[in-house]
Steps between C-alpha positions, in 0.01 A plus 500: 500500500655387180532077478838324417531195372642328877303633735360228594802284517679540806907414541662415867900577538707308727862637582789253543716375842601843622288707399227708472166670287724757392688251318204447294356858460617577158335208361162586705543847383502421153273195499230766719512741151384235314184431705562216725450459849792499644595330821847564654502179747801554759580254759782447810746262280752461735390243823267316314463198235379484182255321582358691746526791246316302242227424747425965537539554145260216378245667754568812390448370073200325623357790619568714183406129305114578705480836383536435102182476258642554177894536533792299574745515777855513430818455681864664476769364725887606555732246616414311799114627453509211192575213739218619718275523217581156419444361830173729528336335140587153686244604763298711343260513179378836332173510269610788340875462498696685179830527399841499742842635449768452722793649508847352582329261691742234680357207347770262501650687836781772563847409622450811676264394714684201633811694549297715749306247657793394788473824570154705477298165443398523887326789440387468118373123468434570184872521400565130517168412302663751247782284466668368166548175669328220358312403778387852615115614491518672212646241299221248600224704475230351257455682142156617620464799194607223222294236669191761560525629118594822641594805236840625641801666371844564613742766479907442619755817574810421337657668795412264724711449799248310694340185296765353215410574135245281372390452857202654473334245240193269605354299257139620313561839475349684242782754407825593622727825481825654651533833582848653527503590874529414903325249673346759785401734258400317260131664551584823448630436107249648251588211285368260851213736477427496133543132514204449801288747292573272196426157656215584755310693172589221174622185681853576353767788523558539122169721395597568167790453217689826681511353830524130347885618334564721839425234758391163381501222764913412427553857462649715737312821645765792560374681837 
């Protein structure tokens, strides 16, 4: 069998508030061509905290952490899969950690979320620690990746109608791009796609002058 340069590198997907593995199966697919070892983490979002989410997919990135000899273990996230990430690196160390991207991740909260919260929060705890108020989980969360040196990059959909513009930022990141799209499908982009392969491969999305002019990190992706 012929070698590639990431097979021994393996990247774990985690799908936002909502939804599911299929959200992230483009990005597996793709990221799977190129010789990693994918795995497609899915989990019951709704009825559940983050932190309680944090606490299965740290086991389950320890367990991939145990396996690695000579690789790295990387991390893609949509949406509320970066708050869990944060709250998971909190908890949780990695000896062979790599390189995270996270897209439209609520960072600084989504005024969607506390709209719904009167109303589904009974059900979806999560909701109200989603919350753009200032005193809401996600806002008080610790920078764990910019206090833990993490490598991490995030990309915003300018189409976002759940998290504000410029809501996705947290400092220490690494690189940033927007892609011309919807929050929800935000994975399914091949610009999203190209821009995981980019990061998780060079540490930045730009790879050479071409892409630098088509997508630098103030630049604007079209989908």
């Amino acid at each position: 069998m012929k070698k590639t340069k990431h097979q021994n590198d393996f990247v774990v997907l985690v799908h936002g508030l909502g939804g599911s593995r299929l959200d992230m199966w483009p990005i597996g697919k793709r990221l799977k061509t190129l010789g990693y070892q994918v795995r497609n983490w899915g989990y019951r979002s709704f009825g559940n905290r983050v932190e309680t989410h944090a606490q299965l997919l740290g086991s389950e990135m320890a367990a991939l952490d145990s396996q690695i000899s000579d690789g790295q273990l990387h991390l893609v996230t949509h949406s509320m899969g970066g708050i869990i990430a944060r709250k998971m690196f909190a908890d949780f160390k990695f000896q062979n950690l790599g390189r995270v991207v996270m897209l439209a991740p609520p960072h600084r909260g989504s005024h969607i979320a506390r709209k719904l919260t009167p109303f589904m929060g009974w059900f979806t705890p999560s909701l109200k620690q989603l919350s753009d108020s200032r005193d809401s989980f996600v806002n008080q969360l610790p920078n764990t990746l910019q206090r833990n040196d993490i490598e991490f990059a995030i990309v915003e959909s300018t189409k976002d109608r759940v998290i504000a513009q410029g809501g996705v930022h947290l400092d220490g990141y690494r690189d940033y791009a927007r892609v011309d799209g919807h929050h929800g499908v935000l994975t399914w982009y091949s610009n999203t796609i190209r821009l995981v392969e980019n990061f998780l491969s060079t540490g930045k999305f730009c790879v050479s002058s071409r892409d630098e002019n088509e997508n630098s990190t103030t630049s604007m992706a079209k989908a």
